[in-house]
N, C-alpha and C positions, 0 to 999 in steps of 0.2 A: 556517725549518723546511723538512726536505725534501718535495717534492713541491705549490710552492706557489711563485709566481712574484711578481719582485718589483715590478711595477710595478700589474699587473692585480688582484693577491689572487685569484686564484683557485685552486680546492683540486684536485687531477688525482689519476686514479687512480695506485692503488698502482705500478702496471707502466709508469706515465711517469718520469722521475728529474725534481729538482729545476729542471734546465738546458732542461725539453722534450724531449729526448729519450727514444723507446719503447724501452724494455726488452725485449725478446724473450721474454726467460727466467724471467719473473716472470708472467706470463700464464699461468695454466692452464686450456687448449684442448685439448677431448675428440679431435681429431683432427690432422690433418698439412692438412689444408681449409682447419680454422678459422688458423692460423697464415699459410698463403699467403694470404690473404684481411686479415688483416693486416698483412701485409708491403705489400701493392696499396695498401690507406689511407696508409700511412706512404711509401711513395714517390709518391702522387700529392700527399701536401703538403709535398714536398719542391721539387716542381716551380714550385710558386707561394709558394715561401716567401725568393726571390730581392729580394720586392719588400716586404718586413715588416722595420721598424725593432724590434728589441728593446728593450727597456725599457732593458737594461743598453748599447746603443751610446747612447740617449741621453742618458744620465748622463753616458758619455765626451764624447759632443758639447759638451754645458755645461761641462766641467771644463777640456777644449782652446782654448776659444774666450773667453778673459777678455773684458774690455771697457777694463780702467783697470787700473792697478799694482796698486793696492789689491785686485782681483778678481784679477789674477796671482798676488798672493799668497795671499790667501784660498785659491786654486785649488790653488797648491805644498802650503798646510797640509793641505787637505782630503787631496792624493793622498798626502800623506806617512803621514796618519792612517790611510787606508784602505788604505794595503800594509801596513799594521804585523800581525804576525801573529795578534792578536785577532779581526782583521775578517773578514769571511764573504767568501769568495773571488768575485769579480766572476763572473758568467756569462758563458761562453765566444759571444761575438756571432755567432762564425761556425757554431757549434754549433747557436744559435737557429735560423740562417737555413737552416741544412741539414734538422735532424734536425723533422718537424711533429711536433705535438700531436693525440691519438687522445682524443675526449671515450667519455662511459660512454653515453650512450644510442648511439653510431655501434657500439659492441661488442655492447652487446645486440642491439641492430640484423642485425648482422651474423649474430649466435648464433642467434636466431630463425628467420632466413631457411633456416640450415644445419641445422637442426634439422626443419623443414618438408617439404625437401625430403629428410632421410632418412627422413620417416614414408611419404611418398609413394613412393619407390623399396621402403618395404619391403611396400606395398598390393599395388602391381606384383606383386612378388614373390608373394605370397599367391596375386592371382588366378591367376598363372599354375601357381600349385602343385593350386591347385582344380580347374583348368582339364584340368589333367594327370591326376589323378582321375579325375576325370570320365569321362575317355576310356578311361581304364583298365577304369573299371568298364563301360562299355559294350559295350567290347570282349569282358570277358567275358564277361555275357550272350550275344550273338552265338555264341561260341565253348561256350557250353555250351546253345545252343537248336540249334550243329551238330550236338554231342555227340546230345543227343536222337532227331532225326531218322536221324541214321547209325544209333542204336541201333534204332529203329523198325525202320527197314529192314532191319534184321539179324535182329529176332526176325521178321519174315513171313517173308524168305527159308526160317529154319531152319522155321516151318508149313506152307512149301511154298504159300502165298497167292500169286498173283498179283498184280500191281502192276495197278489198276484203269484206266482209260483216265479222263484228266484231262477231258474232256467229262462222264463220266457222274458224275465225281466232283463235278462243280460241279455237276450237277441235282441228283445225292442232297443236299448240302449247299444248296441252296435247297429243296427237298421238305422236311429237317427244323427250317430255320429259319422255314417257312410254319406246319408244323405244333406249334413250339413256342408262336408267336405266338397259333395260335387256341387249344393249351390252356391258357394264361394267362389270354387273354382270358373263355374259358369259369369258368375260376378264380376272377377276378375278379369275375365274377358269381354265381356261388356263394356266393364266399365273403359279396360285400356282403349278398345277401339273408339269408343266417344270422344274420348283425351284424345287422341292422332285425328279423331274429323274436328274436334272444335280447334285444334292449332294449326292443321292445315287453312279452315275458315281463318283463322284470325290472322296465321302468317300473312294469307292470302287478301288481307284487308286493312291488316296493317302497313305491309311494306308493298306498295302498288306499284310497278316498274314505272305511273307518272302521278305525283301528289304535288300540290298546289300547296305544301308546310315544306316541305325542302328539297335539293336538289336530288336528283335520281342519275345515273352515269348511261350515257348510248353513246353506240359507236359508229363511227361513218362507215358505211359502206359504199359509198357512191360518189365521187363529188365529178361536174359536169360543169366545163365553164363556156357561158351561153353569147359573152362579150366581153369584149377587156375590161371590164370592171367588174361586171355581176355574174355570179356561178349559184348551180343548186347542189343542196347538201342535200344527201339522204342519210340516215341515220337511223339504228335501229335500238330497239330495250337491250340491257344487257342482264337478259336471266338467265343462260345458259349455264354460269358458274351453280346456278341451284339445282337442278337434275330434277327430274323425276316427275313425278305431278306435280309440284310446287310450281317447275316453270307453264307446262303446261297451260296451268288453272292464269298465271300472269298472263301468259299472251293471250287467254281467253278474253281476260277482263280488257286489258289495252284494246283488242278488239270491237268489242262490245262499245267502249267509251266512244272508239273511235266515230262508230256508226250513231251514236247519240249526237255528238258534234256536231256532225257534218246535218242533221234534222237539224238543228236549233237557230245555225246564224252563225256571228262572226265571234272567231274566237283566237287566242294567240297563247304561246306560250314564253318564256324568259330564257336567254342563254348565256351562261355565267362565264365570263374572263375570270381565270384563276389567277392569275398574276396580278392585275390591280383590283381584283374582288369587286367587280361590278357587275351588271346583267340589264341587259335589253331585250325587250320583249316584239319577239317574230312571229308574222302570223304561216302557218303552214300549208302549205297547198292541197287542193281538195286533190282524190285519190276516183280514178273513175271507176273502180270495180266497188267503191263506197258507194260513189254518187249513185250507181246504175243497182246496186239491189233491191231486192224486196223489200218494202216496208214491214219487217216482221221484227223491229223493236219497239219497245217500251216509248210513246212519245210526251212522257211526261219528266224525262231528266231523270229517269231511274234504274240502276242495273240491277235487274230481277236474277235470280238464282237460276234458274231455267235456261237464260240465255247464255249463263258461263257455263253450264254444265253441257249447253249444245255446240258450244266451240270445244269445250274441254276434251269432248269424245268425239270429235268430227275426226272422221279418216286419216284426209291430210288436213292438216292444219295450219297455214302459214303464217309468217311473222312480219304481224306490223309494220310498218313504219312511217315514218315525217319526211317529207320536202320541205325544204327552205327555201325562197328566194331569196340571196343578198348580194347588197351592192358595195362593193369596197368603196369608201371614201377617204378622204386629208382628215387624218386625226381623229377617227372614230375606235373608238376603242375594241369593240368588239366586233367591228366588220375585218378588221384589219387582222385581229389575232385567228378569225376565221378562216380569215386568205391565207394565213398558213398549215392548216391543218391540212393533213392526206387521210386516205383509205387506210382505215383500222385503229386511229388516234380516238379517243375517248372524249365527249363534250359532256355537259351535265345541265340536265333541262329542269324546267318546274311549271304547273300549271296542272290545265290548262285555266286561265282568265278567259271568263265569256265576256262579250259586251253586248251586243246590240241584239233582238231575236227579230228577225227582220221578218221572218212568217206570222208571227201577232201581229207587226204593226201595221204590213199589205197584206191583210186578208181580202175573201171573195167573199161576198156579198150579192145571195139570189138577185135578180132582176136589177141587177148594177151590173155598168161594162166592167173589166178587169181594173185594178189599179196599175201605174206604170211606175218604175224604178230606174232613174237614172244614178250610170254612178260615173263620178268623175278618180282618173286615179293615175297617181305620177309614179311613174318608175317601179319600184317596189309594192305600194299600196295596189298592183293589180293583185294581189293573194286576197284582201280583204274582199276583192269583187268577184274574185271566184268561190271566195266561201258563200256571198252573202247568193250569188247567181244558184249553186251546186246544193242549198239547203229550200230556196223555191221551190228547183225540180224535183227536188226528194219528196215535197209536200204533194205537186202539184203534177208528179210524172203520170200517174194512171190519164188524168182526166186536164188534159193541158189549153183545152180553153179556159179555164177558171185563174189559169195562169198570170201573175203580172207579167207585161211586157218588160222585157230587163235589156237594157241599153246603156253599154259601155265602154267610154273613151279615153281610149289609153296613150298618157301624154309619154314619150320617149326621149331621150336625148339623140341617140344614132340610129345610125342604119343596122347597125348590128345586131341591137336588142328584138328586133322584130323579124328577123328571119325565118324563114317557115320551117327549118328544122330544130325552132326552140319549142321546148317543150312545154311555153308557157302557152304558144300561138297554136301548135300541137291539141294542147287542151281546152281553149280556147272553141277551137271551130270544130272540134268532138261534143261540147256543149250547145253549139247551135245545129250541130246536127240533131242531136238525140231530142233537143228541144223545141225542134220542127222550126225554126227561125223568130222563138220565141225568145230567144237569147242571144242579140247579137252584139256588135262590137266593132269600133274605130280606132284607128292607130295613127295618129301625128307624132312628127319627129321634129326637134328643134334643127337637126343640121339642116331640113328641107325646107326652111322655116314656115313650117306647121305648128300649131300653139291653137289649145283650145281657147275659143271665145265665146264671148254671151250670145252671138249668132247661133254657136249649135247649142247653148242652154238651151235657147229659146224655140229651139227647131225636133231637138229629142223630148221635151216635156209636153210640147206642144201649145204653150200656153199663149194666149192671146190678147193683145191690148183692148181695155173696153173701151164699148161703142160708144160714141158722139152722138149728143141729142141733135136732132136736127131743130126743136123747136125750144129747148132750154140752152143749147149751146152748152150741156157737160156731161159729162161721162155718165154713163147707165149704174155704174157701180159705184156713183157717190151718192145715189138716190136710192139703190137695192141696198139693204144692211145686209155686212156679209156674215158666213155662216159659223154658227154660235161654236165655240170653242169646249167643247166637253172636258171635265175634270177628270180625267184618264190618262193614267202613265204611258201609255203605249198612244196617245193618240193626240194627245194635247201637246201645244206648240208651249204654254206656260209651263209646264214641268219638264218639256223637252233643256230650256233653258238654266236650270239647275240639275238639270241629271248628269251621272256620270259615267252615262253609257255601263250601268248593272242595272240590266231586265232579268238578271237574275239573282234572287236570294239565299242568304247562305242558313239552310237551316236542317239540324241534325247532319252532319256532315255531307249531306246534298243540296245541290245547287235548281230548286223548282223554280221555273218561270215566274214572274208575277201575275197576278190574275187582272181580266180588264173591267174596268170598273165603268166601259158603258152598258145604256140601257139593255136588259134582256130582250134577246133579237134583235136588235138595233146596234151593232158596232161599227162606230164611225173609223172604220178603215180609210186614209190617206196615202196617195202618193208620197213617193220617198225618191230625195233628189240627195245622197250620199257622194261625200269626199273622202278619199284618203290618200295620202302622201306623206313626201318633206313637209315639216314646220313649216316651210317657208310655201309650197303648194299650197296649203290647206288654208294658212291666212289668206293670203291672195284671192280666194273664190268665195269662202266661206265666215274670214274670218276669224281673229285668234279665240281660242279658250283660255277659261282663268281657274284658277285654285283656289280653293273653299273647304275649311276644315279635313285639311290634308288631303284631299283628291282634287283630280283635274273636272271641271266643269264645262260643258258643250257651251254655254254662251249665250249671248244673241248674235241671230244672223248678222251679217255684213260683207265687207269687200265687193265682188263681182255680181253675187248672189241676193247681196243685200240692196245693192240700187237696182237690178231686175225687181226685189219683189216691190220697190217703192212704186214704179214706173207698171209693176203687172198683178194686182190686188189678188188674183186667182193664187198667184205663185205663193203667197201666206197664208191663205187660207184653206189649197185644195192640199198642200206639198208640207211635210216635216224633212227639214235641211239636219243632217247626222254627221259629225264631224269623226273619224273615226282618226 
């Protein structure tokens, strides 16, 4: 077979011929390189190929050299067989010894190396092409920063400027790099203190020790148990982990809100059980050093800058805080988890929810007698009657005839709950002090069996059955049409019936009263005859509420209150019944 040697067996490339000898021209070599590189292998085993017996000289050696007749002849057959023209032509001896043998790894070998070296000549090349760029671009800048300056020079010429003396040029040019340095510097200070006043602002209005979007954490300081069921929690903000003015400016503002509240009406806040993740919402008892200040806030629901900055820098400044009234009961979730907390345990509030602004709805009205305010209120629900009592005298403390008359009957279970060293009855008759006896109050116990009835509705409103015709035989007030119902959220019994107890709106993150939409000078201010209790209180006098598009709704009147007003027409017309 060609390309395959007869004594060794071995297999040579294609571009070797059968005999050893290289082929030139079977080789395909990307360059005129690779082939003289070639040619150098195949003449340096030429050199030592003087001294190598070929396969095919020693076959002739053996065939030459018999040993006995019989091998002579043998020898004659043998050479006679192999000239015959079947047999494959001897290799050429002297061919062997001239022409070497080129293996495949000495070619790759070789290819590799030539290959190497034209990546590397073509690096060369590159860099110096970069290199050349380079310079170019350099150049021109140079050539167009001349441009510049020549043109400089040419528009002063044409203003007629003088060329400046290179001394005074170099002090002006250090004069305005001194002076850029210090207004930077000054800059810089500037600017940082504005960054520390708008974060303290914004800390301070972001994270408010009480927001009505999520829970806030206070901590009990106080708990006070007033009866075997019911105790008051005191509870204060917990900023003291933040130091410095940060807390400060908080108890400013908590301050500040506080005294907002207690002007408006009745308001309550939420107390979250962490264990079954629920929350009920308590209303907080009014504070008398609240109730008894000056009227020197804001009374439009809004905390002005001014009043935190005049808590923020007040001497002493003291801290906050909430009363609770609560009643442990069977199976309430969050009265119960209450009854176990002590002095120094952590609760976490939210709020506050306003509901009702009880100074819009009994205002005073020139040359009208005052309006009167009965509240009726079970157990717990006496906080709502001292918010809604504590936010009158705030309106109406200078000048207390203008005052409504506020009369309030507090229904109890024991003897306990009304002790006179409770701090509810404490508070209580400190309100009709200061209120000169415009503010008083009744206490029935179920053990005595005392239980408010329509006799003292009928006796604290004052309201009276109409008169008997003597010459038609019926009532006065089937023949008088009674008085017209004005289309006013604060004053109207038809809107009373779908509202849900928010007189106030939530807009730009402040809560402004709603405006009253009777005539100008003419506001039909109403008696207000208010409940608050148990569920089960509230129906009973007032009547249940219903749910409508996810809130609870006030209703129409009914229960105890509701056959009064059939039986006493003034009681619907003069009176808005408030379910809180």
């Amino acid at each position: 077979m060609s390309g395959r040697l007869v004594s060794s067996g071995i297999r040579l490339p294609k571009h070797v011929a059968g005999d050893g000898r290289l082929n030139l021209m079977k080789i395909s070599l990307s360059s005129h390189a690779q082939r003289q590189a070639l040619q150098r292998i195949y003449t340096q085993r030429s050199q030592h190929r003087q001294f190598h017996v070929s396969p095919s000289q020693a076959a002739k050696s053996r065939f030459d050299s018999p040993k006995s007749e019989k091998d002579e002849s043998r020898f004659a057959a043998a050479k006679s067989k192999k000239n015959t023209p079947k047999s494959t032509p001897e290799p050429n001896a002297a061919q062997d010894q001239e022409e070497p043998r080129v293996t495949r790894k000495e070619v790759k070998r070789e290819r590799t190396k030539i290959l190497l070296e034209q990546r590397e000549q073509r690096i060369r090349e590159l860099e110096a092409q970069e290199k050349e760029r380079l310079e170019q671009e350099k150049q021109e800048e140079e050539r167009a920063e001349q441009e510049r300056q020549e043109l400089k020079r040419l528009v002063k010429e044409q203003l007629g400027l003088e060329t400046e003396n290179p001394a005074k040029e170099e002090k002006s040019r250090s004069e305005q790099s001194s002076n850029v340095v210090r207004n930077i510097f000054f800059s810089g200070v500037a600017s940082a203190g504005a960054l520390v006043l708008w974060e303290m602002w914004r800390f301070a209005y972001s994270t408010e020790p009480l927001n009505d979007q999520k829970f806030s954490p206070f901590e009990i300081v106080d708990r006070q148990q007033v009866s075997p069921t019911a105790f008051i929690v005191t509870v204060k903000p917990v900023v003291s982990r933040l130091g410095g003015l940060a807390s400060q400016w908080k108890l400013a503002w908590l301050e500040t809100l506080q005294h907002k509240l207690a002007w408006e009406g009745t308001w309550a806040v939420e107390i979250k059980q962490p264990e079954l993740q629920v929350a009920r919402d308590y209303t907080p008892l009014p504070e008398l050093d609240v109730l008894s200040a000056t009227n020197d806030y804001d009374t439009h629901g809004r905390i002005e800058l001014f009043q935190l900055l005049k808590g923020l820098f007040s001497p002493q400044q003291s801290i906050p805080t909430f009363k609770f009234l609560i009643r442990r009961t069977e199976g309430g979730e969050v009265s119960s988890w209450l009854s176990r907390r002590k002095v120094g345990d952590t609760i976490e509030l939210r709020g506050p929810h306003q509901s009702f602004n009880v100074v819009a709805r009994a205002g005073y009205k020139e040359a009208e007698e005052p309006k009167r305010v009965v509240f009726l209120a079970g157990g717990t629900g006496i906080a709502p009657a001292l918010q809604a009592a504590g936010s009158l005298f705030r309106e109406h403390g200078q000048t207390l005839k203008k005052m409504p008359q506020f009369d309030i009957i507090w229904a109890n279970r024991s003897k306990e709950d009304i002790k006179t060293d409770n701090p509810v009855i404490e508070l209580l008759e400190k309100l009709k002090e200061m209120s000169r006896g415009k503010i008083n109050y009744v206490c029935v116990v179920d053990e005595e069996r005392r239980f408010i009835t329509a006799n003292d509705i009928v006796a604290k409103t004052q309201i009276t059955p109409p008169r008997k015709s003597w010459f038609w035989n019926s009532s006065k007030a089937e023949s008088t049409p009674s008085k017209e119902d004005v289309n006013c959220y604060y004053h109207s019994s038809k809107h009373l019936i779908t509202s849900a107890g928010e007189d106030y709106e939530k807009v730009d993150g402040e809560n402004p009263r709603r405006q009253c939409a009777c005539p100008v000078g003419r506001p039909s201010f109403k008696n207000l005859l208010m409940v608050s209790g148990p569920e089960g209180f509230n129906n009973y006098f007032a009547g249940p509420k219903y749910w409508a598009d996810g809130k609870e709704r006030q209703g129409p009147v009914g229960g105890v209150i509701g056959e009064l007003a059939k039986k006493y027409p003034s009681l619907a017309s003069d009176w808005l019944v408030l379910k809180l």
